[in-house]
N, C-alpha and C positions, 0 to 999 in steps of 0.2 A: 503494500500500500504506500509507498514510498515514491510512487509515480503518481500519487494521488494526491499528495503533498504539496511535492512541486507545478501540478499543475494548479493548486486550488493556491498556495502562494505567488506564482506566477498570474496569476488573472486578477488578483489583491494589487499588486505591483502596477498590472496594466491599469487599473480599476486608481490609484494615484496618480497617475502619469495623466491619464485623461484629464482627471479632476485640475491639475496641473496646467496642462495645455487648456482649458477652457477659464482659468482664472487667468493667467498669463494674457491668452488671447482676445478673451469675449465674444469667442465665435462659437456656436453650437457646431456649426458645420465640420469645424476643426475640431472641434472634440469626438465629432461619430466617424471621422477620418481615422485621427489616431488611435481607434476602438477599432475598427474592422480590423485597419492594419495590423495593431496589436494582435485582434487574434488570430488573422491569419499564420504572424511569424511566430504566437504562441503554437499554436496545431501543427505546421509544418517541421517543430522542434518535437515535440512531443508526444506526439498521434501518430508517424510514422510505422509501419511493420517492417522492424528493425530484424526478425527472425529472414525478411525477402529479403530489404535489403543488405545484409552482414553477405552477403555471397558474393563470389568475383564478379565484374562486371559485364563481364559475357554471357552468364547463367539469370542478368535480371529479365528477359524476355522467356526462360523455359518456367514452366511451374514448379510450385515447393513440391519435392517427393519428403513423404514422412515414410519411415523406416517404420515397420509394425512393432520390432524390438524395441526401438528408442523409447523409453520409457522417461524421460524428464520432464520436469516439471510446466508447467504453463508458461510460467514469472521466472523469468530470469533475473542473476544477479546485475545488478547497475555497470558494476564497471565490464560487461561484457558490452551492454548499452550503446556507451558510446566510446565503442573504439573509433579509431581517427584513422580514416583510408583518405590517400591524395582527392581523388576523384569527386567523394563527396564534398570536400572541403571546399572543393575548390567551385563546385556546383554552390553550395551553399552560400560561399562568401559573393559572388555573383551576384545571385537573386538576392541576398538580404542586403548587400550594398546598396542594388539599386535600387531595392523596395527603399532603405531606410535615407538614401539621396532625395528618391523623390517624396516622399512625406516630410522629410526636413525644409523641400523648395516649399513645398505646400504651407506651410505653418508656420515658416519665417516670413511669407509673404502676407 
C-alpha cells in the first residue's frame, strides 16, 4: 500500500500547487491548467504497468506470457519499480520537459 501513499501525497502536493498558482495568478483558468497537467504527469508516473514495461524494448509490442509456475506475488517490491533504463529516461524527460515548458509559458503569461 505504499503506492497508495504516494499517490494520495502526490495529489495533496498537486492539490497546493494549484491552490498556489490561482493565489499567485487570479486566474481560474490557470488553476484547472495546472490541475489537469498535474494529473496527467501525476498518472503517467505512477499508473504505469511497470511488470510491461520493465522488459527490453523490443518485447514492448509482443504480449506479457505468464509462466503457470511463477508463483509471485501481485505487488512488487519498490525499488524493483523504478529501475532506470536509458530509453525511458530519456522518453520521459522529453515529454515532461515539454509538458512542464509549456505550462510554465502558460502561467507566466
Amino acid at each position: 500500500m505504499a503506492d497508495d501513499a504516494l499517490l494520495r501525497s502526490s495529489l495533496i502536493w498537486l492539490a497546493g500547487l494549484v491552490v498556489w498558482v490561482g493565489l499567485y495568478t487570479l486566474s481560474f483558468k490557470k488553476m484547472i491548467v495546472t490541475y489537469v497537467t498535474g494529473l496527467f504527469a501525476i498518472a503517467g508516473l505512477l499508473l504505469p504497468d511497470w511488470d510491461f514495461f520493465d522488459r527490453p524494448f523490443s518485447q514492448w509490442l509482443s504480449p506479457v506470457s505468464v509462466d503457470a509456475g511463477d508463483s509471485k506475488p501481485p505487488f512488487t517490491s519498490t525499488s524493483k519499480r523504478f529501475r532506470i533504463y536509458p530509453l525511458r529516461l530519456a522518453i520521459y524527460a522529453a515529454v515532461y520537459g515539454f509538458a512542464l515548458y509549456k505550462w510554465w509559458m502558460f502561467v507566466s503569461n
